[in-house]
C-alpha positions as CSV (number, residue, x, y, z in Angstrom):
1,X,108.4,211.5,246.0
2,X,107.8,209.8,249.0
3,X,106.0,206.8,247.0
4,X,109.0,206.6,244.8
5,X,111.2,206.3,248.0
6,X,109.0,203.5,249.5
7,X,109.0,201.7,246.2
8,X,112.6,201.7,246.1
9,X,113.1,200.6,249.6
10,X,110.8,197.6,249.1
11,X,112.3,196.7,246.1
12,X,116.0,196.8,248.2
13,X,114.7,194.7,250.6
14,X,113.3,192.0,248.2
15,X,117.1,192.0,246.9
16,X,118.3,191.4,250.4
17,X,116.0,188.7,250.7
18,X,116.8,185.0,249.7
19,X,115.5,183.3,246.6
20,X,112.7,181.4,246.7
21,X,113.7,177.7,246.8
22,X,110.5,177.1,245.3
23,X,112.0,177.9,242.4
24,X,115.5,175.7,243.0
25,X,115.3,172.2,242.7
26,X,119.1,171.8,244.3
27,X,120.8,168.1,244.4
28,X,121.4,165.7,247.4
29,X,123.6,163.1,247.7
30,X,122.1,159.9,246.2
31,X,121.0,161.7,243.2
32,X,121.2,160.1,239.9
33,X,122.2,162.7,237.3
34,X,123.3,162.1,233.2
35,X,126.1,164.2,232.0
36,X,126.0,164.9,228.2
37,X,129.3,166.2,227.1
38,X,129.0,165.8,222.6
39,X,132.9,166.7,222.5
40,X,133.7,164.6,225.7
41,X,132.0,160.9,225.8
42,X,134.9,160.1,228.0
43,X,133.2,162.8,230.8
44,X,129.8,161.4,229.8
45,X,127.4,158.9,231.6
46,X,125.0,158.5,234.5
47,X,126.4,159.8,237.7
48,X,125.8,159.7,241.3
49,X,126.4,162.7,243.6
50,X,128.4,160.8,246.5
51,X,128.0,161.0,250.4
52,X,130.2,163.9,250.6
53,X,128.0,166.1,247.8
54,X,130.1,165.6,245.2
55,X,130.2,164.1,241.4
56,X,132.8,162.3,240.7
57,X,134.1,162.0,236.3
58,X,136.8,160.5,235.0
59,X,139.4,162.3,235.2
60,X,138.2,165.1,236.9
61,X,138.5,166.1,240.4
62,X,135.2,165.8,242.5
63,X,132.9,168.8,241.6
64,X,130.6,170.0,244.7
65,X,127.0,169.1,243.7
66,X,125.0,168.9,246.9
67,X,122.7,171.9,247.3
68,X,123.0,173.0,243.8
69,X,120.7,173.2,240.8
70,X,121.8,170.8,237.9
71,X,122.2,174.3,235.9
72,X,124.9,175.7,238.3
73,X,126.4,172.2,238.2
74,X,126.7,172.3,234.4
75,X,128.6,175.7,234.7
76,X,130.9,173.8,237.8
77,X,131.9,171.0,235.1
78,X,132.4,173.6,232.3
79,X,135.0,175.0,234.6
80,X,136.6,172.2,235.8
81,X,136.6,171.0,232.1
82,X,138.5,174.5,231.2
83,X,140.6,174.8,233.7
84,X,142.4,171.4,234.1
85,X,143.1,171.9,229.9
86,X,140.6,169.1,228.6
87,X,138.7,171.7,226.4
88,X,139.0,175.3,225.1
89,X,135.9,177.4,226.6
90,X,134.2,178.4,223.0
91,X,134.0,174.3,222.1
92,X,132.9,172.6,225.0
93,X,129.0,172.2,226.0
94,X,127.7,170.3,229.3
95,X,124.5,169.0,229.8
96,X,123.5,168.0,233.4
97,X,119.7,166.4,233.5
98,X,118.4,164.4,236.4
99,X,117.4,160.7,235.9
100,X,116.5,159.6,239.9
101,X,116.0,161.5,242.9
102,X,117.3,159.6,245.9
103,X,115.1,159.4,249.1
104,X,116.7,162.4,251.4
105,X,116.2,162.6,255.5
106,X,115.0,166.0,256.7
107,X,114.2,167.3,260.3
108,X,110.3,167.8,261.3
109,X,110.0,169.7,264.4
110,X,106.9,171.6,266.4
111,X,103.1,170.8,265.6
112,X,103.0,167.6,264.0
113,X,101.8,163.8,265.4
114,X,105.3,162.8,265.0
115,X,108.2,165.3,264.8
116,X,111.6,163.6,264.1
117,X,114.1,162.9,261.5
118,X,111.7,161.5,258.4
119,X,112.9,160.1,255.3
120,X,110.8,161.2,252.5
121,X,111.1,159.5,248.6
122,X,111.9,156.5,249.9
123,X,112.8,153.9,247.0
124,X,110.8,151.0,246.4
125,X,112.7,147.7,245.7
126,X,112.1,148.0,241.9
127,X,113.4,151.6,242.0
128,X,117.1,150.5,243.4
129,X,117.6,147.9,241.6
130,X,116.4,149.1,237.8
131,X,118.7,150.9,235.2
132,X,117.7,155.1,235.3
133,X,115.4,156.4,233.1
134,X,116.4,159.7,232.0
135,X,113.2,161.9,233.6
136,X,111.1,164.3,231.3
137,X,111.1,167.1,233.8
138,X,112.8,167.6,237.2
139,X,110.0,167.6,239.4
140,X,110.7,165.2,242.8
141,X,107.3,165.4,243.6
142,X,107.7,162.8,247.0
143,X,110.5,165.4,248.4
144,X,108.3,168.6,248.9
145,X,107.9,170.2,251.8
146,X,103.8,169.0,252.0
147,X,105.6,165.2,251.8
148,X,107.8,165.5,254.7
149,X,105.2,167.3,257.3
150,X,102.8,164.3,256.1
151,X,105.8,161.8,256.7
152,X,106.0,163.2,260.4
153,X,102.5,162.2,261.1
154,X,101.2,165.7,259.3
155,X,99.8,168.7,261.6
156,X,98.1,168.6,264.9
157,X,94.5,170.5,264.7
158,X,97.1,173.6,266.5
159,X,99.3,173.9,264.0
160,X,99.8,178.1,262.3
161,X,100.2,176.6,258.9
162,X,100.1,179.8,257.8
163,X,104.0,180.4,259.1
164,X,105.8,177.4,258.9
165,X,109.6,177.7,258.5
166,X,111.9,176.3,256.1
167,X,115.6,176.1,257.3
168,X,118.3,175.3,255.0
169,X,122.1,176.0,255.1
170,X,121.8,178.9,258.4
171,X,118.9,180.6,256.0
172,X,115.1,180.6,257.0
173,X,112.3,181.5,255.5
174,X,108.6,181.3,256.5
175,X,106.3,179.8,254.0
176,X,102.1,180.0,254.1
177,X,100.2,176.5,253.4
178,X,96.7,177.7,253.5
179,X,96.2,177.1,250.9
180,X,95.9,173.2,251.4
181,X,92.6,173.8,253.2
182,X,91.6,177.1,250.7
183,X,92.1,176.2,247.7
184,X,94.2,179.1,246.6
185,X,97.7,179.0,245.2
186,X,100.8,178.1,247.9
187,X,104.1,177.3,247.7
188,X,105.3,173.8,248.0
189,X,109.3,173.7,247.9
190,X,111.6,170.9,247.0
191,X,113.7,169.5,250.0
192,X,117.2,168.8,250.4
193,X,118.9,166.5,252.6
194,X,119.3,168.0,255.8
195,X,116.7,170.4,255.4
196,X,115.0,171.4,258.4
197,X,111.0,172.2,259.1
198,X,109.3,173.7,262.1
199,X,105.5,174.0,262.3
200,X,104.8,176.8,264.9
201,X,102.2,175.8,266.9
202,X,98.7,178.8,268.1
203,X,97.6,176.7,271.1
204,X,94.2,176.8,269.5
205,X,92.7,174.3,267.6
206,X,91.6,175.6,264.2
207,X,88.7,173.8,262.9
208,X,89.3,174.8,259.3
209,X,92.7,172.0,258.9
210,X,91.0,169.2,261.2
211,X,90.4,167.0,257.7
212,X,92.3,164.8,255.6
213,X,94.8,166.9,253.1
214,X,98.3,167.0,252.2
215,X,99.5,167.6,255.6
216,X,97.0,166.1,257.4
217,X,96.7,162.2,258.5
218,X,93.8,160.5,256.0
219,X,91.9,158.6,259.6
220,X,92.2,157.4,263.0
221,X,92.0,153.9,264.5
222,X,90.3,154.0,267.6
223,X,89.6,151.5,270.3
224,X,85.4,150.9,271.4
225,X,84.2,148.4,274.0
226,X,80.6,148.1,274.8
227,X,80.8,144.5,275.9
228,X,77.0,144.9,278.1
229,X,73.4,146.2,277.3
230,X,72.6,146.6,274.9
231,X,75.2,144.2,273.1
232,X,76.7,141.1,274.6
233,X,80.0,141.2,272.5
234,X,81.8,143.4,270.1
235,X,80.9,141.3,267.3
236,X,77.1,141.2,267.8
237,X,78.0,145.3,268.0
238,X,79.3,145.5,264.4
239,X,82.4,146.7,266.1
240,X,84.6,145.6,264.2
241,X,87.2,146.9,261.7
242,X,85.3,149.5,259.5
243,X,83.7,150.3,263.0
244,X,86.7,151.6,264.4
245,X,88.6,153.3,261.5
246,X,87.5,157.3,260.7
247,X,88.3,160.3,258.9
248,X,90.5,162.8,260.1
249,X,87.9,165.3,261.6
250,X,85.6,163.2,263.4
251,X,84.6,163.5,266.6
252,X,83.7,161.1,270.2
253,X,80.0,161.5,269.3
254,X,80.8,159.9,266.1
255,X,83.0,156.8,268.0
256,X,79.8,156.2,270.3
257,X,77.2,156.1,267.8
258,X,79.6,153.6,266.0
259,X,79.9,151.3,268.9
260,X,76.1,151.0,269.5
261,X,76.1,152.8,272.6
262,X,73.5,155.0,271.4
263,X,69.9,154.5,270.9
264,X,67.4,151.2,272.2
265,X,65.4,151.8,274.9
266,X,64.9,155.4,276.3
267,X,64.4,153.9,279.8
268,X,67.1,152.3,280.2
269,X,69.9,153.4,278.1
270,X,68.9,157.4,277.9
271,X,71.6,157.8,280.8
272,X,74.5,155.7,279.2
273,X,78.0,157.4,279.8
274,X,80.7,157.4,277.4
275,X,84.4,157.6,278.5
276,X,87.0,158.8,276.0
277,X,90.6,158.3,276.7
278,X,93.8,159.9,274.8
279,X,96.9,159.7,275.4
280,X,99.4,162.5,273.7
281,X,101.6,160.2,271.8
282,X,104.9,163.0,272.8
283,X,104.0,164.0,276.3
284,X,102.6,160.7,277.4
285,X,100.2,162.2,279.5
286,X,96.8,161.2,279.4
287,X,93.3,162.6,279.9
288,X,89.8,161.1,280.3
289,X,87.0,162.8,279.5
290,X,83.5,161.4,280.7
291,X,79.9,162.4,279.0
292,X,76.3,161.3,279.1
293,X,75.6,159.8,275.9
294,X,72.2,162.0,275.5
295,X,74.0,165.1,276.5
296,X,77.0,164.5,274.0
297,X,74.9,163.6,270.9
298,X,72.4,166.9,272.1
299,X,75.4,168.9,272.5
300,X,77.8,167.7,269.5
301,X,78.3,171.3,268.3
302,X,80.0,172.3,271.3
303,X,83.8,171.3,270.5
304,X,84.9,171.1,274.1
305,X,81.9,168.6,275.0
306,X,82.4,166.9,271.6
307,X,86.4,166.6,270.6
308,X,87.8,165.1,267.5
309,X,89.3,161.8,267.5
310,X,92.8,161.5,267.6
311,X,94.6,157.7,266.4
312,X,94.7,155.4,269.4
313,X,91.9,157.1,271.2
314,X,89.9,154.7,273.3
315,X,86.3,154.5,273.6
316,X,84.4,152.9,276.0
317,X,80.2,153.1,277.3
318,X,78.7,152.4,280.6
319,X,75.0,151.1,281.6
320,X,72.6,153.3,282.9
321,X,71.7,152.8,286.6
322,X,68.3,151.6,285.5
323,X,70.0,148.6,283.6
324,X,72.7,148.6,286.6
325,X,69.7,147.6,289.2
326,X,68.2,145.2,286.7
327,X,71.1,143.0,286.3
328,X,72.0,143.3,289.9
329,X,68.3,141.9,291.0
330,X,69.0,139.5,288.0
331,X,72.2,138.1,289.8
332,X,70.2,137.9,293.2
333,X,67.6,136.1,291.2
334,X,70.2,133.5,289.8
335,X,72.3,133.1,293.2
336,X,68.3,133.0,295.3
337,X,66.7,130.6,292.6
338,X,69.4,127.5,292.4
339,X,69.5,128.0,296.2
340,X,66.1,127.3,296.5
341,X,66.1,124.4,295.1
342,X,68.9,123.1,296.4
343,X,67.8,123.8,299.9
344,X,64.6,121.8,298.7
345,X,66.1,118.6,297.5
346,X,68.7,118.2,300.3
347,X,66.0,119.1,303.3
348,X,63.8,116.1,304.1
């Protein structure tokens, strides 16, 4: 008895619940959609739901289409159709199929690079100026929810993707995007415009979403200098484009092996130091972190001696104080030497 009460309360609460949008593909404005009416050519055509949400056919007062599936839409006409005397219920049939879905803007907020108001399906020139294809399927693959957290910069290594939440219309609902990194089955829902999406944020990095992915930036561009020993210039370095662009995931050791600051001589450049700066791109504070190049490489596994690379990172290496005393002798030499001689021409 008390198993048939629990079922029946869980299967209340699922009632209670909202839909799914996952399975709603709802319209925005700036969506193309072709309306089929066999009886009605008049009605029929390609049409574009206007600013204010609405579809606009001859004749017919503007019917509300923003935030609805084409189905419900069809069923809106129908009754507009009826209503205003154009058709008798038991002869009329309305088709409503997508042929473009417009960009849409939606609101990124919490763990991401760049939270803000993103515009995701953007057009391409071609796209507004060609006639609409009617589309096979309705499947606006550029407005899911994975598009728009990737158009804000995707998630900092911080990020609970496990719990981000999905506002639309006053109604939330938390959706689970493990299984970008996993492999197993998630939810990815189409957006609307207006939509809004907050990635909660642990304070604790999580390893496991630190690579490129859906939701995740594809590399970094850093900054290097090593401008001394045991190079004289970037470009003798190889520090040059390829040099300073990685994959999402690595980390400083990775930035100071690139820039040749590693390596040569044990005498002398064993005790190189490696600085990394970053600067949080919404804060604007910045840290520095300083390491001995032996003991980073020695100890890359340890994650706070080691940290990943985030864009706009800067890199730079020092000499070690053996190469530090040999170039200062060397400038005494070079100031001492010419002075020598100098003093020997001009002395009689």
């Amino acid at each position: 008895m008390v198993k048939r009460l629990a079922s029946v309360a869980v299967f209340l609460i699922a009632l209670a619940l909202p839909a799914s949008p996952a399975l709603a593909l709802p319209l925005s404005a700036g969506d193309r959609v072709k309306v089929t009416i066999p009886e009605g050519e008049e009605f029929s055509g390609i049409f574009e739901v206007s600013l204010s949400g609405e579809l606009e056919l001859p004749y017919v007062r503007g019917i509300q289409a923003s935030g609805i599936e084409p189905r419900e839409v069809e069923q809106r006409i129908h009754q507009a159709l009826v209503a205003q005397g154009y058709f008798q219920p038991s002869f009329l049939r309305v088709s409503v199929n997508v042929v473009q879905w417009a960009p849409v803007e939606v609101f990124v907020s919490g763990s991401t690079f760049q939270p803000g108001r993103v515009l995701i399906n953007e057009w391409s020139d071609a796209e507004q100026t060609q006639t609409p294809v009617q589309l096979s399927g309705q499947a606006p693959l550029k407005r899911f929810l994975s598009a728009a957290i990737r158009q804000a910069g995707g998630v900092t290594p911080t990020a609970d993707v496990s719990s981000v939440e999905l506002v639309r219309g006053g109604r939330r609902q938390v959706l689970d995007l493990s299984g970008i990194f996993t492999g197993e089955p998630f939810i990815d829902v189409p957006l609307i415009a207006g939509d809004r999406v907050v990635v909660p944020d642990t304070g604790v990095i999580n390893p496991t979403i630190v690579r490129p992915s859906q939701i995740t930036p594809i590399g970094v561009k850093i900054f290097i200098s090593n401008l001394t020993v045991p190079s004289a210039s970037n470009a003798s370095s190889a520090i040059g484009r390829d040099a300073t662009s990685f994959p999402y995931g690595s980390r400083f050791s990775q930035a100071v092996v690139s820039g040749n600051c590693a390596g040569g001589t044990m005498l002398t450049n064993a005790r190189r130091r490696a600085v990394l700066v970053n600067t949080d791109a919404q804060s604007g504070k910045t840290t520095v972190l300083e390491r001995g190049v032996e003991e980073l490489l020695r100890r890359s596994s340890d994650g706070g001696n080691n940290p990943y690379l985030m864009a706009n990172d800067a890199v730079a290496c020092y000499d070690s104080g053996v190469t530090n005393l040999r170039d200062v002798m060397g400038l005494i030499r070079d100031i001492l030497v010419p002075g020598a001689l100098i003093y020997d021409l001009i002395t009689p």
